[in-house]
C-alpha positions as CSV (number, residue, x, y, z in Angstrom):
1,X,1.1,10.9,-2.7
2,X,4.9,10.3,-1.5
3,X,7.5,12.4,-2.5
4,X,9.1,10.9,-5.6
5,X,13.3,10.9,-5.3
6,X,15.5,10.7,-8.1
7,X,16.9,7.8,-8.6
8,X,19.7,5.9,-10.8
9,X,20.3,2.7,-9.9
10,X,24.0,1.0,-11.1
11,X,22.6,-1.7,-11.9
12,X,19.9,-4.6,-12.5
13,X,19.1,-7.9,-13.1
14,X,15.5,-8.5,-15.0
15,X,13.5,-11.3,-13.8
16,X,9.5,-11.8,-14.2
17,X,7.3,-12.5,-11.3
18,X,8.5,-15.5,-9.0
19,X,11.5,-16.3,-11.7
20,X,14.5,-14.5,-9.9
21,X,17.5,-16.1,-8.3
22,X,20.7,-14.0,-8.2
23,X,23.7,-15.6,-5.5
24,X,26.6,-13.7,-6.7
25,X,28.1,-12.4,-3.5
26,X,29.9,-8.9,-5.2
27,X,26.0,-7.6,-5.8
28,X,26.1,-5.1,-3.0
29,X,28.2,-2.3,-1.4
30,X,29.9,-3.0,1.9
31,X,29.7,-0.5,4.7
32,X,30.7,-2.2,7.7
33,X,31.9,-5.4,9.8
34,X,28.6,-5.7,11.7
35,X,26.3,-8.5,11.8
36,X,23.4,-6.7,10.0
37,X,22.7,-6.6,6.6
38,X,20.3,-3.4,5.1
39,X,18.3,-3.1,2.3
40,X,16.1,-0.5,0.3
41,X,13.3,-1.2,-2.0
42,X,12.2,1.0,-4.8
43,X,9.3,1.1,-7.2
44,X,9.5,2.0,-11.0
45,X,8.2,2.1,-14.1
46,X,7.2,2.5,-17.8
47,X,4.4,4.5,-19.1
48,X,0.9,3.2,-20.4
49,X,-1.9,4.0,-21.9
50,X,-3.6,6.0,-19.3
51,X,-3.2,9.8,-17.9
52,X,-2.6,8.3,-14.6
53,X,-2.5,4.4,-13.1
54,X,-2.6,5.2,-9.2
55,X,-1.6,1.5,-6.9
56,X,-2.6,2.0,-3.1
57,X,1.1,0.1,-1.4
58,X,-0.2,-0.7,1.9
59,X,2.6,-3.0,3.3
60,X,5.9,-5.0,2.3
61,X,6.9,-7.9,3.7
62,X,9.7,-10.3,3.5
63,X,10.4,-13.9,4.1
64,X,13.9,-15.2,5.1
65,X,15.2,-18.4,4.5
66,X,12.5,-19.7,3.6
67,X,11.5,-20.1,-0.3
68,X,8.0,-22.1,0.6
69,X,4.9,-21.4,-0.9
70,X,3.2,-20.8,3.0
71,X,2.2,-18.2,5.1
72,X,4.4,-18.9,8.1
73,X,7.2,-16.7,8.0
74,X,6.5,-13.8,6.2
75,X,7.8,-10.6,8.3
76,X,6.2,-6.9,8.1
77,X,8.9,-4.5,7.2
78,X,8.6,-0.4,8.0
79,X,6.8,0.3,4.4
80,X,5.9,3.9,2.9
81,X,2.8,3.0,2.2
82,X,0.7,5.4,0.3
83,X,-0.9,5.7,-3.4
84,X,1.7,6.1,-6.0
85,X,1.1,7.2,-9.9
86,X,2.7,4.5,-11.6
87,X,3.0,7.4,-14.6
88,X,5.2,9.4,-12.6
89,X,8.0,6.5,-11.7
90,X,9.6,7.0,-15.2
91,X,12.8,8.2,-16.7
92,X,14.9,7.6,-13.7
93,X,12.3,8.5,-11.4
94,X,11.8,6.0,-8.2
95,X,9.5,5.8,-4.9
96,X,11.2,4.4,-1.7
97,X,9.1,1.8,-0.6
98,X,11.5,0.5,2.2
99,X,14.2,2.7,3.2
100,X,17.5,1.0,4.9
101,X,16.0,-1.7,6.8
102,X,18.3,-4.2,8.5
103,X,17.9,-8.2,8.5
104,X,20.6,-10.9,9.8
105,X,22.4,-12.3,7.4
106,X,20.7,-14.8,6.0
107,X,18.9,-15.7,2.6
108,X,16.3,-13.4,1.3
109,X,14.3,-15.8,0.1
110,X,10.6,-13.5,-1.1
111,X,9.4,-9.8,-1.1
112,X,5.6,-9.5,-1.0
113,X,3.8,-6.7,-2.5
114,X,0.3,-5.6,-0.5
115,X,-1.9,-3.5,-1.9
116,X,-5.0,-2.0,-0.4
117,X,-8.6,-0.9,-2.5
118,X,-7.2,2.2,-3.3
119,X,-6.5,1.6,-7.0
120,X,-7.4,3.2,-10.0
121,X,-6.4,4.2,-13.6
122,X,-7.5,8.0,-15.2
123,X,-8.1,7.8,-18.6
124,X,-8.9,11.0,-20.3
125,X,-11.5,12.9,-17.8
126,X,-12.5,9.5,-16.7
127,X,-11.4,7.3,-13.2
128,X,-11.8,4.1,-13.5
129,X,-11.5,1.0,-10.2
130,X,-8.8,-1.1,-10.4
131,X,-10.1,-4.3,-9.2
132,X,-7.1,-6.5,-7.5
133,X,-8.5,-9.5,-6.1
134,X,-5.5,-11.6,-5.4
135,X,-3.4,-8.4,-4.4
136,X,-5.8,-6.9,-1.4
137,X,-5.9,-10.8,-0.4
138,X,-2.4,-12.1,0.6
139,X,-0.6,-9.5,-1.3
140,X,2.1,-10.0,-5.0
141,X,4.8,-12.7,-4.1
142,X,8.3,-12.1,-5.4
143,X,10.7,-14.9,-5.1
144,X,14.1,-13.4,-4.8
145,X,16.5,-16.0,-3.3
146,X,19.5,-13.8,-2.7
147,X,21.9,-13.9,0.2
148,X,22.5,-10.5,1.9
149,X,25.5,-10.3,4.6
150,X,26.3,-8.6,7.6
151,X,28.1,-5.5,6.9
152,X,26.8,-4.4,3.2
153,X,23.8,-2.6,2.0
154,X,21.4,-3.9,-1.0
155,X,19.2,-2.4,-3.1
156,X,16.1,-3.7,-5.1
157,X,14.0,-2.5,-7.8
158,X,10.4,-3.3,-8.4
159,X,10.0,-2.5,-11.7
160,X,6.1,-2.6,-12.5
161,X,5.2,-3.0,-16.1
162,X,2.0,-0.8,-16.2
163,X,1.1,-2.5,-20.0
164,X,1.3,-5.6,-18.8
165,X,-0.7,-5.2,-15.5
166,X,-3.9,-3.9,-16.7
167,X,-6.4,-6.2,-18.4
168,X,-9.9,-4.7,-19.4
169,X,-12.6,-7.6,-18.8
170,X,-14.7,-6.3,-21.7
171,X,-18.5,-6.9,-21.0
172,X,-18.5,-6.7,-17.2
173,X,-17.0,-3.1,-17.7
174,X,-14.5,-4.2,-15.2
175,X,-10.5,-3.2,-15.4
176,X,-8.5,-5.7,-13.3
177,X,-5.2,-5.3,-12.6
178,X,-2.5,-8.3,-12.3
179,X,0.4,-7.0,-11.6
180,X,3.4,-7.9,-13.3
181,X,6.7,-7.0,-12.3
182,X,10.6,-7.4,-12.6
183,X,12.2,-7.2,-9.5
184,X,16.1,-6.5,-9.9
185,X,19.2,-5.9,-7.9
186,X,21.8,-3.8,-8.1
187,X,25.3,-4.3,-9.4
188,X,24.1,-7.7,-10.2
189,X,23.2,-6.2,-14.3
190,X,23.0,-2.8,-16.1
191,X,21.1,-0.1,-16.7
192,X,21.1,1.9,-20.6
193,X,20.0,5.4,-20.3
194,X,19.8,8.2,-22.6
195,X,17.6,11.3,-24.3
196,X,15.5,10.9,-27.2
197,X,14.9,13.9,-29.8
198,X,12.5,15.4,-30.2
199,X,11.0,14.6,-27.6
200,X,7.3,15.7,-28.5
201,X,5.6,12.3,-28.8
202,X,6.2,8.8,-27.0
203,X,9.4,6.6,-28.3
204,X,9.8,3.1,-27.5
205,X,13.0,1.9,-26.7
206,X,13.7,-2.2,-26.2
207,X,15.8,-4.4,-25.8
208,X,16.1,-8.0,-26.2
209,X,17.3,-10.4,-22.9
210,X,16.4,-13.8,-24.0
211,X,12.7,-14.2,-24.8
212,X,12.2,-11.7,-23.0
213,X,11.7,-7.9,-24.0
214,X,12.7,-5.1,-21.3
215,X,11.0,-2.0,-22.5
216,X,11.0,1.9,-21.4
217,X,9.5,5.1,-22.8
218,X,10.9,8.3,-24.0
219,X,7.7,11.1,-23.5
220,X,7.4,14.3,-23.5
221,X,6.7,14.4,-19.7
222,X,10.1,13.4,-19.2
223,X,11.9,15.6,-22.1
224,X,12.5,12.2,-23.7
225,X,15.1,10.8,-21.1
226,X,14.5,7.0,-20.8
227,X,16.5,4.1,-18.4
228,X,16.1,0.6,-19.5
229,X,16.7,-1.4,-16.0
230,X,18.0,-5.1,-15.3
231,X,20.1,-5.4,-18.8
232,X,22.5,-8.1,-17.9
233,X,26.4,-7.5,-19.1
234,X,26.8,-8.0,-23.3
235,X,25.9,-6.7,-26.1
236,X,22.4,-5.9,-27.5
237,X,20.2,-4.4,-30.6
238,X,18.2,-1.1,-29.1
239,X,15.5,-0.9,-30.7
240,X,14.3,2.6,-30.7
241,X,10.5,2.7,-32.5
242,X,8.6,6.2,-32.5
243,X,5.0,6.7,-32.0
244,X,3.8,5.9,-35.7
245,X,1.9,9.5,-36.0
246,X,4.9,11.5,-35.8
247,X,6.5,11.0,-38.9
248,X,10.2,10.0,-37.6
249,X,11.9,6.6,-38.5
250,X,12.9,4.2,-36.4
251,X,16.6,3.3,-35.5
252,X,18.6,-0.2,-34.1
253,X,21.5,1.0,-32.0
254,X,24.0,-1.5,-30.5
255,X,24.8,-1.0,-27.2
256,X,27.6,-2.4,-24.9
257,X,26.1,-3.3,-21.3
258,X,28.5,-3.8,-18.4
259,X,27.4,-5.5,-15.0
260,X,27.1,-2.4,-12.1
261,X,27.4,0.7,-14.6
262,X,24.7,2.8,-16.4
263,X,25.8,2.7,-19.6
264,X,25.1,6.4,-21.5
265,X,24.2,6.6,-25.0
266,X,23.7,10.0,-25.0
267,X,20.6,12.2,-27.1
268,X,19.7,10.0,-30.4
269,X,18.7,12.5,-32.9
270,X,15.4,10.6,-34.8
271,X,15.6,11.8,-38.4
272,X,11.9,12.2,-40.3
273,X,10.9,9.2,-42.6
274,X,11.5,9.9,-45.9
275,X,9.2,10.6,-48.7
276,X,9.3,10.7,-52.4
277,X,8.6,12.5,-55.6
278,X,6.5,11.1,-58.7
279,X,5.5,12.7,-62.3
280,X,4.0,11.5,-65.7
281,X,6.3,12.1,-68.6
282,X,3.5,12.9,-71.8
283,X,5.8,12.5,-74.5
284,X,4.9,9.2,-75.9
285,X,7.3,6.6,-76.4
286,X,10.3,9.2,-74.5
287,X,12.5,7.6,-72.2
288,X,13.3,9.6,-69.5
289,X,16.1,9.4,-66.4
290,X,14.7,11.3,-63.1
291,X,17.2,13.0,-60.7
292,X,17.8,15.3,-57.4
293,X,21.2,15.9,-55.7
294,X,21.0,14.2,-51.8
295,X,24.2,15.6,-49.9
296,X,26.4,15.6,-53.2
297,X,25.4,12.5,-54.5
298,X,22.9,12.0,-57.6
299,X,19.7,9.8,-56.9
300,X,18.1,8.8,-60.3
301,X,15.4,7.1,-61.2
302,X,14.0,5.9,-64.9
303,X,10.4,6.4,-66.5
304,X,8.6,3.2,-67.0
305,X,6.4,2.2,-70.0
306,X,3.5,4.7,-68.8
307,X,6.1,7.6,-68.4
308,X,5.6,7.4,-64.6
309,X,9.2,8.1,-62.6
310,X,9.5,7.5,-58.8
311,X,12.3,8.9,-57.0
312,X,12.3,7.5,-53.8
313,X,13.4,7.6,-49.9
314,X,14.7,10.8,-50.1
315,X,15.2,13.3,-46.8
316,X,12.9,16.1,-46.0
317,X,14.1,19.0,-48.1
318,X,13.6,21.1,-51.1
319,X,14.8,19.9,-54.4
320,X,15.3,20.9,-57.7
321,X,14.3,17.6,-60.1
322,X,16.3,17.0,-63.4
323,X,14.0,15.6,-66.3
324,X,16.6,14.2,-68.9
325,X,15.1,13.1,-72.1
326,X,17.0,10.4,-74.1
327,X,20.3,11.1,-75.9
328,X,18.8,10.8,-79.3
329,X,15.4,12.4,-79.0
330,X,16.8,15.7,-79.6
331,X,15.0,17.4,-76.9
332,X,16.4,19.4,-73.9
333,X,16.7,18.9,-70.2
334,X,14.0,20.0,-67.9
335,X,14.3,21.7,-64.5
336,X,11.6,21.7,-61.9
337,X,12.8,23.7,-58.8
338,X,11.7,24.3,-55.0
339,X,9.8,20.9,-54.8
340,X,9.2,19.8,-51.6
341,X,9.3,16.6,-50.1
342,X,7.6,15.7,-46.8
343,X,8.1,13.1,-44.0
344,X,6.1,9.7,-45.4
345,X,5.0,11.5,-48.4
346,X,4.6,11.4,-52.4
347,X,5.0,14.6,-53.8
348,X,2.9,14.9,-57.0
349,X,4.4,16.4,-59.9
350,X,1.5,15.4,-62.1
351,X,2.1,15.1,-65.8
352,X,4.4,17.0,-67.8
353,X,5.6,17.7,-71.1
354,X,9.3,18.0,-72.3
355,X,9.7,20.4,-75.5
């Protein structure tokens, strides 16, 4: 397995496989007046299903000026191949696939990603074969289309969407995987990072670009940091959606992106979904008004015709529950203290009788 190297790129520009053209010229960092142009190529991604997805990168190869479909062309590059855990490229974490290689100036036009028969997912105590026909072929063909010039240095991003990628072919037992992947560029978009918490359980975090949704994962593995790559300058809805089980709401954050800077929104505190409290007034015929104090302000709520009251969406907490009978009834308050209300729960009071 390669040695994984931390990695935050300043920016990226999101593009699905064999949809990417990027021309602006300011997308790279100048180092020099020679002729050469250099490049790196890194590999990330988001988390999946799986304890482990492992690709077998056997060779990359590039194709200059030239944005055909054919095999002529295509140019070997000085690769770390090796296997790579997919499930270990996450929350800022990168592998170096190519590491400062220098081209002429020139168009670069296609990047193609070979993999060998190396592949499998772990799911559980179980491995499973990756079956990659087309890759172990000719190898996943990236159209870029960027012009690099002499003098400056330009850095890439294969970001491989592991949920995307793997197909289970039912019946035949088979899992195949067809790879899909958004290759970016820095300073030609943004990147939005930041800590989820708690961080026990898997958090979703998206955002929309387009039709199209760029997704990472907060997980424990990873003390709930997330990068969301290729988010191109404006501003945008972060959806942040926690693993159902857990009990924690989720939360739409708008977030300012700027072209070449990682935009940090800091550790989002989740906060527990709420829950509720419910009882059965006996008293026949007695109308009765509900209430707890939330933070200083009064949440009521009435008795219906069955003398059922639901106070709802309040935080996690202890309460103490005010039972006000009518005005005119005659009868006195009622206090019902230390009730608890959980995350996504009804607290039962069961029935009770004002004297």
């Amino acid at each position: 397995m390669k040695a994984l190297k931390k990695f935050k790129s300043l920016i990226l520009l999101p593009l699905l496989i064999l949809f990417f053209n990027c021309n602006n010229d300011s997308n790279s960092t100048s180092m020099n007046d020679s002729e050469m142009a250099r490049f790196s190529i890194k590999l990330v991604d988001a988390p999946g299903d799986y304890d482990k997805v492992v690709v077998d990168v056997i060779d990359i190869r590039i194709k200059m000026d030239d944005d055909s479909d054919g095999e002529d062309g295509w140019v070997s590059v000085p690769t770390n191949a090796g296997q790579y855990d997919l499930l270990e490229l996450t929350g800022g974490e990168s592998a170096v696939l190519v590491d400062d290689y220098e081209v002429l100036e020139g168009e670069l036009s296609q990047i193609r990603l070979v993999l060998g028969e190396n592949n499998y997912v772990v799911k559980g105590d179980e491995e499973f074969e990756l079956k990659t026909p087309s890759a172990q072929q000719s190898g996943l063909k990236l159209k870029i289309n960027q012009e690099v010039e002499g003098g400056y240095y330009y850095s890439f991003v294969l970001d491989f969407n592991v949920a995307e990628s793997i197909v289970d072919a039912g019946n035949s037992g088979n899992i195949i995987l067809k790879p899909v992947i958004n290759a970016s560029l820095e300073a030609a978009s943004g990147i939005i990072e930041g800590t989820i918490s708690p961080s026990d359980f898997e958090t979703e975090i998206s955002v929309m670009v387009g039709d199209q949704t760029i997704t990472s994962y907060a997980t424990p593995e990873n003390a709930g940091v997330f990068m969301i790559y290729g988010v191109p300058e404006g501003t945008y809805d972060m959806t942040i959606t926690p693993d159902p089980t857990s009990n924690y709401a989720g939360q739409v954050i708008s977030v300012d992106v700027v072209n070449g800077q990682i935009t940090n929104v800091g550790t989002i505190e989740l906060e527990l979904l709420p829950g509720s409290i419910t009882g059965t007034i006996l008293n026949e015929g007695l109308a009765v008004e509900a209430s707890v104090m939330v933070d200083g302000v009064e949440v009521t709520a009435s008795t219906d015709a069955s003398g059922i009251f639901v106070l709802e969406n309040l935080p996690v907490g202890t309460y103490t529950v005010t039972l006000t009978p009518d005005t005119g009834s005659g009868l006195s308050p009622l206090e019902i203290m230390d009730v608890e209300v959980m995350a996504n729960q009804t607290t039962e009071l069961g029935e009770i009788t004002i004297e």
